[in-house]
Rosetta silent file (secondary structure, phi, psi, omega in degrees, C-alpha in Angstrom):
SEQUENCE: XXXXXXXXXXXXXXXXXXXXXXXXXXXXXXXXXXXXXXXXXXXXXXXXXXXXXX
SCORE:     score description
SCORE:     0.000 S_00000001
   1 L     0.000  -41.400  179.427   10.990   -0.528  -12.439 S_00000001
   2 H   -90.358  -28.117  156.112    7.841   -0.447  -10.220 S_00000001
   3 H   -50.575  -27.207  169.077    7.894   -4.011   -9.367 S_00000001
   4 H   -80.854  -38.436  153.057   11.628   -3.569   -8.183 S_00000001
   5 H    10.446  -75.079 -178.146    9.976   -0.379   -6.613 S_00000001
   6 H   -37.232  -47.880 -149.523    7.868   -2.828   -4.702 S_00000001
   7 H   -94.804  -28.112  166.653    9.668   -5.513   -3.513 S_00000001
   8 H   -71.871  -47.766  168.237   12.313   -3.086   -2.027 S_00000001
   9 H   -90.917  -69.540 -161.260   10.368   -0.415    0.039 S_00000001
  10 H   -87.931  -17.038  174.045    7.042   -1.927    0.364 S_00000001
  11 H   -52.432  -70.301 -173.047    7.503   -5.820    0.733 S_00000001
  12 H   -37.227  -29.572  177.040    9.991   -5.579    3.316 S_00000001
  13 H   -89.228  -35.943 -154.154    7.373   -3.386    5.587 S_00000001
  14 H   -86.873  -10.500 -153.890    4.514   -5.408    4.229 S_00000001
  15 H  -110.779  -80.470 -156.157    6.950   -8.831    5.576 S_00000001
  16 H   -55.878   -4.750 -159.366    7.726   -6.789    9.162 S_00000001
  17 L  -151.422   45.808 -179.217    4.308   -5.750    9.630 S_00000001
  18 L   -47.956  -40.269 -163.938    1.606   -8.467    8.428 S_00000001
  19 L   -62.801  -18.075 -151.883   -1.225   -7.407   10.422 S_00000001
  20 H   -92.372  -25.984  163.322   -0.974   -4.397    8.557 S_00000001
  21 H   -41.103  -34.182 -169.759   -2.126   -5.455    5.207 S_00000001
  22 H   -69.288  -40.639 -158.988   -5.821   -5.204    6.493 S_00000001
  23 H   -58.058  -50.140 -158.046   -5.231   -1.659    7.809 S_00000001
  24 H   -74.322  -13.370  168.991   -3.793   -0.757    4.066 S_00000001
  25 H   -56.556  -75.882 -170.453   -6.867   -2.215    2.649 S_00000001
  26 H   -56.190  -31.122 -175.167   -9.285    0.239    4.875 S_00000001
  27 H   -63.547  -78.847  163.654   -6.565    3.212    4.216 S_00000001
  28 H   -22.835  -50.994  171.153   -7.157    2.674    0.755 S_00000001
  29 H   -80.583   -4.601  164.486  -10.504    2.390    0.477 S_00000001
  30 H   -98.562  -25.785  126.057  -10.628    5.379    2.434 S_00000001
  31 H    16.270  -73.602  166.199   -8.811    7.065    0.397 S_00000001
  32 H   -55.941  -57.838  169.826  -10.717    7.045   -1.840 S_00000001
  33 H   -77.651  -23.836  149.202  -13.073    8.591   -0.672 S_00000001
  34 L   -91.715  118.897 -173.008  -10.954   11.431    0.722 S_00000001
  35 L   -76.819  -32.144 -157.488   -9.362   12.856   -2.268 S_00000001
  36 L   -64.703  -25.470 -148.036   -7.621   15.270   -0.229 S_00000001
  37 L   -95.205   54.106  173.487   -5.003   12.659    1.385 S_00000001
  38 H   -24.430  -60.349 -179.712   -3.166   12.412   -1.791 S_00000001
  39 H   -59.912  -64.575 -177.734    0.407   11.432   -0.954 S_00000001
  40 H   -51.138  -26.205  164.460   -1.253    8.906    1.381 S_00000001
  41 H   -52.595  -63.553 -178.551   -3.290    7.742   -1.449 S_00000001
  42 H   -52.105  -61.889 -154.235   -0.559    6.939   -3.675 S_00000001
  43 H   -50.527  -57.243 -172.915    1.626    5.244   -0.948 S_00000001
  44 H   -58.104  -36.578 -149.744   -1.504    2.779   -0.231 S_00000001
  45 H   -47.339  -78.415  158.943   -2.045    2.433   -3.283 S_00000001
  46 H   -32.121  -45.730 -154.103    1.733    0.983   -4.162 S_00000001
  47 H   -87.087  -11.653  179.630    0.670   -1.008   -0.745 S_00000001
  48 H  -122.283    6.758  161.678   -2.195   -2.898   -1.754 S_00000001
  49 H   -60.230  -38.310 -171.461   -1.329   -3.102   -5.396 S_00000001
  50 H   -87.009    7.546  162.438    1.629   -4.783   -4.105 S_00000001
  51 H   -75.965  -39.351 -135.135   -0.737   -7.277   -2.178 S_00000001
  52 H   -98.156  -71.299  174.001   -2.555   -8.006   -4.904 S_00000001
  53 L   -78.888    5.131  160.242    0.744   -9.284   -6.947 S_00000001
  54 L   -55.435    0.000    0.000    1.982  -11.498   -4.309 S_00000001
């Protein structure tokens, strides 16, 4: 279920938008470090998890 998750919302953005992989890296690791951006956590999250399994 979260790998079809994946490949339907975030590949397709992750395909239109390459340069962007870098950015979700630094979102992510920033992130991190702000706890507060929750929602935004999770979403990078899915986004560089799904880099990761490419």
């Amino acid at each position: 279920m979260v790998n079809r998750l994946w490949y339907e919302t975030v590949m397709p953005i992750l395909w239109r938008n390459p340069i962007r992989k870098i950015e979700n890296q630094i979102y992510h690791k920033l992130g991190i470090l702000n706890i507060k951006y929750n929602r935004l956590n999770v979403i990078t999250l899915m986004k560089v998890l799904s880099i990761l399994f490419v």
